[in-house]
Backbone bond lengths (Angstrom), bond angles and torsions (degrees), N, CA, C in turn:
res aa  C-N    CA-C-N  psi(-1)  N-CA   C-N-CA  omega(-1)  CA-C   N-CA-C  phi
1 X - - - 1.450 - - 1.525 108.21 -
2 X 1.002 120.33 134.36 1.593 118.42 167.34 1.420 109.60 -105.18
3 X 1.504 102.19 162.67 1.403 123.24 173.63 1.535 126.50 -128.23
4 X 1.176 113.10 170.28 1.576 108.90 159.87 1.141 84.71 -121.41
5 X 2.103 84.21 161.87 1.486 106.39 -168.09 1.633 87.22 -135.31
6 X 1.168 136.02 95.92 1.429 137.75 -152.10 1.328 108.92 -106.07
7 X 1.661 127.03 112.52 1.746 109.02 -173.76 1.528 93.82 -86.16
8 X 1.189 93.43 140.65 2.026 107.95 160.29 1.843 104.54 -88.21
9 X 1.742 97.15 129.91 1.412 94.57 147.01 1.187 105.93 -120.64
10 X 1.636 94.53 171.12 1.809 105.96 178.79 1.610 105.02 -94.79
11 X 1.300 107.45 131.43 1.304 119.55 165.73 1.393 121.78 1.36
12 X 0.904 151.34 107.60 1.522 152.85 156.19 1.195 111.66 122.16
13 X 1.727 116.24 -12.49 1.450 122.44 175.13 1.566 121.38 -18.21
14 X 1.526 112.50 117.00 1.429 105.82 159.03 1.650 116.07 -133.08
15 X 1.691 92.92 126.34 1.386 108.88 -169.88 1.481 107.88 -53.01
16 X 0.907 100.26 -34.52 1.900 99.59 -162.23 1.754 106.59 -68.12
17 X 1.189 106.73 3.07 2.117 107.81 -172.10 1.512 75.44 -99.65
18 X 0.991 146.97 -19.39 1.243 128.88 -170.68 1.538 126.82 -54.90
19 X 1.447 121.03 144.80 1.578 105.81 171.49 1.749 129.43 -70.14
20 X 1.108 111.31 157.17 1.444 103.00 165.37 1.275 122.14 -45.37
21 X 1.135 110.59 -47.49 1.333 137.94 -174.31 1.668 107.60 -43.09
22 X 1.203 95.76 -64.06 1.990 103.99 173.45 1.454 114.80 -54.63
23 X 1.448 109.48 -27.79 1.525 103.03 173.38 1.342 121.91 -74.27
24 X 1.122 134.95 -25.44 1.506 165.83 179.25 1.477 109.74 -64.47
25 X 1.744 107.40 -60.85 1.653 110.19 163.76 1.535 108.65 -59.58
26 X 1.058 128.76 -49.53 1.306 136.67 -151.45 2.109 78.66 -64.08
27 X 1.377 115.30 -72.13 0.910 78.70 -178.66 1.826 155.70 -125.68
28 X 1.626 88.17 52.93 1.176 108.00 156.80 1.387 131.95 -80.17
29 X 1.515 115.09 -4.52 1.688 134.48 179.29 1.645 78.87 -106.53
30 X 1.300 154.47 -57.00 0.927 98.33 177.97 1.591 169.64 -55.84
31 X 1.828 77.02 -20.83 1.141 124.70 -175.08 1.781 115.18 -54.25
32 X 1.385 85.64 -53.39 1.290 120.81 -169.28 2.052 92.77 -82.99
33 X 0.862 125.68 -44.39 2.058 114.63 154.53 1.042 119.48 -51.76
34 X 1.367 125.30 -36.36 1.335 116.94 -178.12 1.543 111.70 -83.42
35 X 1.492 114.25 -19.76 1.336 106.78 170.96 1.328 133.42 -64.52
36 X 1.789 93.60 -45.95 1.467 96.60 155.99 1.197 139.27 -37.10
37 X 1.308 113.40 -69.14 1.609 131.65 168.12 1.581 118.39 126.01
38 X 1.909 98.88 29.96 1.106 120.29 -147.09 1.609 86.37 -111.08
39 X 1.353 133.22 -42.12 1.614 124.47 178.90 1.257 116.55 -46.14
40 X 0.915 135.37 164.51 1.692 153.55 179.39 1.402 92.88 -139.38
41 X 1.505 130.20 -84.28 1.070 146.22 -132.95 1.784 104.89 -149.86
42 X 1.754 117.73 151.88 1.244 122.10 161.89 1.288 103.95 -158.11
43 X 1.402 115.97 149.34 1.436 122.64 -165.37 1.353 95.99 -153.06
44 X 1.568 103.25 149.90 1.702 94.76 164.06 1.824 80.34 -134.52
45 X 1.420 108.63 152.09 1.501 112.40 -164.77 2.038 89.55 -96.08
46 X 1.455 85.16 168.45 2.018 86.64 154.25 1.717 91.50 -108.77
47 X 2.171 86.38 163.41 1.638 106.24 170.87 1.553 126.88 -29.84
48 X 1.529 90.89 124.40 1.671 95.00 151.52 1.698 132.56 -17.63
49 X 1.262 90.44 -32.76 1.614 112.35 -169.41 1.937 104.75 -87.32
50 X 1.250 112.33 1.98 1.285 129.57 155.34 1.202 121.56 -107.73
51 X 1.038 124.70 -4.56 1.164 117.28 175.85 1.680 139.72 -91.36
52 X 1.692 132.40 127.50 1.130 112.76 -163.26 1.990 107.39 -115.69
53 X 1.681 100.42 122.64 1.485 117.87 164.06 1.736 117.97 -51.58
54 X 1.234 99.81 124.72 1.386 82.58 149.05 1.520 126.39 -175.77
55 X 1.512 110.36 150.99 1.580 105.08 -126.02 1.959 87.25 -132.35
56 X 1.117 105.04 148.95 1.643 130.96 -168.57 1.633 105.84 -88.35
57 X 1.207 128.27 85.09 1.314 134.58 176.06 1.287 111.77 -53.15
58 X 1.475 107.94 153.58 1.839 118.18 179.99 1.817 95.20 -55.27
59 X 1.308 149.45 -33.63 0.994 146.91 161.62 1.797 132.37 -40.12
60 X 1.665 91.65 -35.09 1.653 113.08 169.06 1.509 93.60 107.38
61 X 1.522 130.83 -21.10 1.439 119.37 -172.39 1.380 104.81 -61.87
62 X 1.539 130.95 -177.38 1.175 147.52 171.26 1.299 119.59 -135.38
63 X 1.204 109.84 107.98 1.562 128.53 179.83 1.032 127.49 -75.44
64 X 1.401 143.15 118.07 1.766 127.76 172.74 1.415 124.47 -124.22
65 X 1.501 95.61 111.51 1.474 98.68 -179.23 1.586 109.28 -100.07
66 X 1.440 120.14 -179.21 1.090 141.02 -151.37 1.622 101.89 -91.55
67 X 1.602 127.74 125.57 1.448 126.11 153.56 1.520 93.03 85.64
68 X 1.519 113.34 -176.87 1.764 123.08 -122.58 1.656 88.88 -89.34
69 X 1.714 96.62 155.51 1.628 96.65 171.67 1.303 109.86 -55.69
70 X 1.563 119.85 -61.68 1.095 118.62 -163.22 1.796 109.00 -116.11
71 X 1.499 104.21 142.56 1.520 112.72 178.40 1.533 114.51 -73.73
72 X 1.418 110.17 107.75 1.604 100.43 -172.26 1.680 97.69 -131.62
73 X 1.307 108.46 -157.31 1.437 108.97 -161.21 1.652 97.24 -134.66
74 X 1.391 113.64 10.61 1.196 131.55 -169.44 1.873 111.95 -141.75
75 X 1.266 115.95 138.92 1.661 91.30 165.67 1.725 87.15 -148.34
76 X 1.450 92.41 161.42 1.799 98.28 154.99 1.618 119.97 -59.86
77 X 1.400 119.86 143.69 1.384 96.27 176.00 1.817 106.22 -154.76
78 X 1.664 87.39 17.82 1.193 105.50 171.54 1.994 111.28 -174.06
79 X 1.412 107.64 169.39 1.139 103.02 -172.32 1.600 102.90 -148.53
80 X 1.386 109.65 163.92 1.408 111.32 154.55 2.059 107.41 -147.55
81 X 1.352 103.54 152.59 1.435 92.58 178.09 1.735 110.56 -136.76
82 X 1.203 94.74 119.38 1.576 111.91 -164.52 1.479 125.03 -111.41
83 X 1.263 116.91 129.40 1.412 128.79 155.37 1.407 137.42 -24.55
84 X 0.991 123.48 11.93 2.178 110.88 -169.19 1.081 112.29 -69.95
85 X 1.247 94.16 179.80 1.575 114.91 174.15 1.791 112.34 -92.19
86 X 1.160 90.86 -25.15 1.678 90.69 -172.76 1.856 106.15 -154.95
87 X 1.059 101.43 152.43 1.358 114.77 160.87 1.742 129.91 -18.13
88 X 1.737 89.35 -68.29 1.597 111.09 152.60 1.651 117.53 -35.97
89 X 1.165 111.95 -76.64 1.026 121.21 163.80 1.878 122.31 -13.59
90 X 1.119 99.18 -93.77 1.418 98.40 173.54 1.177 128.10 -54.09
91 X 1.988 121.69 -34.46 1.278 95.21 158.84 1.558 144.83 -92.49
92 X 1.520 100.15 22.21 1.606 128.01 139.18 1.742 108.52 -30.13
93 X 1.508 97.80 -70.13 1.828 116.73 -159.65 1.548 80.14 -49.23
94 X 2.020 111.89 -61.72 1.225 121.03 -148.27 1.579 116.63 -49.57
95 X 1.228 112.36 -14.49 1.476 129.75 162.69 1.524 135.10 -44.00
96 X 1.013 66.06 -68.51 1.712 105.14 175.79 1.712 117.34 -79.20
97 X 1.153 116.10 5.91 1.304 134.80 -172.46 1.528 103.82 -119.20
98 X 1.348 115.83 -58.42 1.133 110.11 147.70 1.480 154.53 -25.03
99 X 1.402 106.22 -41.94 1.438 146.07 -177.58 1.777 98.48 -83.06
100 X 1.077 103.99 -60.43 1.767 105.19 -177.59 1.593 112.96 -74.65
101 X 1.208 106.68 -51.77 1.566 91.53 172.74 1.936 129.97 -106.56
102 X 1.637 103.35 29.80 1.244 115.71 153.09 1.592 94.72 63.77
103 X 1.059 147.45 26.17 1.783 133.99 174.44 1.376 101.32 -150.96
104 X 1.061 114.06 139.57 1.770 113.52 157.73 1.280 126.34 -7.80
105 X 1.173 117.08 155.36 1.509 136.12 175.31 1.323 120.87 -159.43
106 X 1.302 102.02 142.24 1.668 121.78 -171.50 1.668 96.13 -118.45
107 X 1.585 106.33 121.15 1.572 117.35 145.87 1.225 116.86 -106.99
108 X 1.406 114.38 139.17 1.830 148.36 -159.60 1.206 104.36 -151.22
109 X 1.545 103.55 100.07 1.395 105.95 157.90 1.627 128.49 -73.97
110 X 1.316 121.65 115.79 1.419 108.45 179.27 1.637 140.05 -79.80
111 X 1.220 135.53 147.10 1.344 155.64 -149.56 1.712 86.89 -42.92
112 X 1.367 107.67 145.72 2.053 116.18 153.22 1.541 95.58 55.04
């Protein structure tokens, strides 16, 4: 079964105040996924503030405006997508994801 393992930042996040140090965990958990044999995939996204909506008018056209669907106080701003066996499992990783890059995390197992 795979999952996502989705980091949340908070609004205004800027990577670059970050310590060395977090870069190092970040990727020694990867390190440590790939040993397993549990990574698929890792991404870290750019800002909300790059990002473009776009939404299907009562007309049927599709419009695209500039930056995030929705205004939140949280966004994804990175990802990983993993292999387990179980639920448990990944939110094991989700732990440990936590731990390395210091912010919340969401595990989502995906469909089939």
């Amino acid at each position: 079964m795979q999952y996502l393992v989705a980091i949340h930042h908070p609004h205004g996040y800027d990577g670059s105040k970050e310590s060395p140090q977090m870069g190092r965990d970040i990727d020694a958990l990867n390190d440590e996924m790939q040993a397993a044999g549990v990574r698929i995939m890792a991404r870290g996204l750019r800002p909300p503030t790059e990002a473009k909506t776009l939404r299907k008018g009562p007309d049927g056209k599709v419009s695209v405006s500039d930056g995030p669907y929705l205004e939140t106080k949280e966004y994804i701003g990175g990802f990983w997508i993993l292999d387990c066996a179980s639920i448990e499992d990944a939110v094991e990783w989700g732990k440990k994801a936590v731990g390395a890059c210091r912010v919340n995390v969401e595990v989502r197992p995906f469909y089939g």
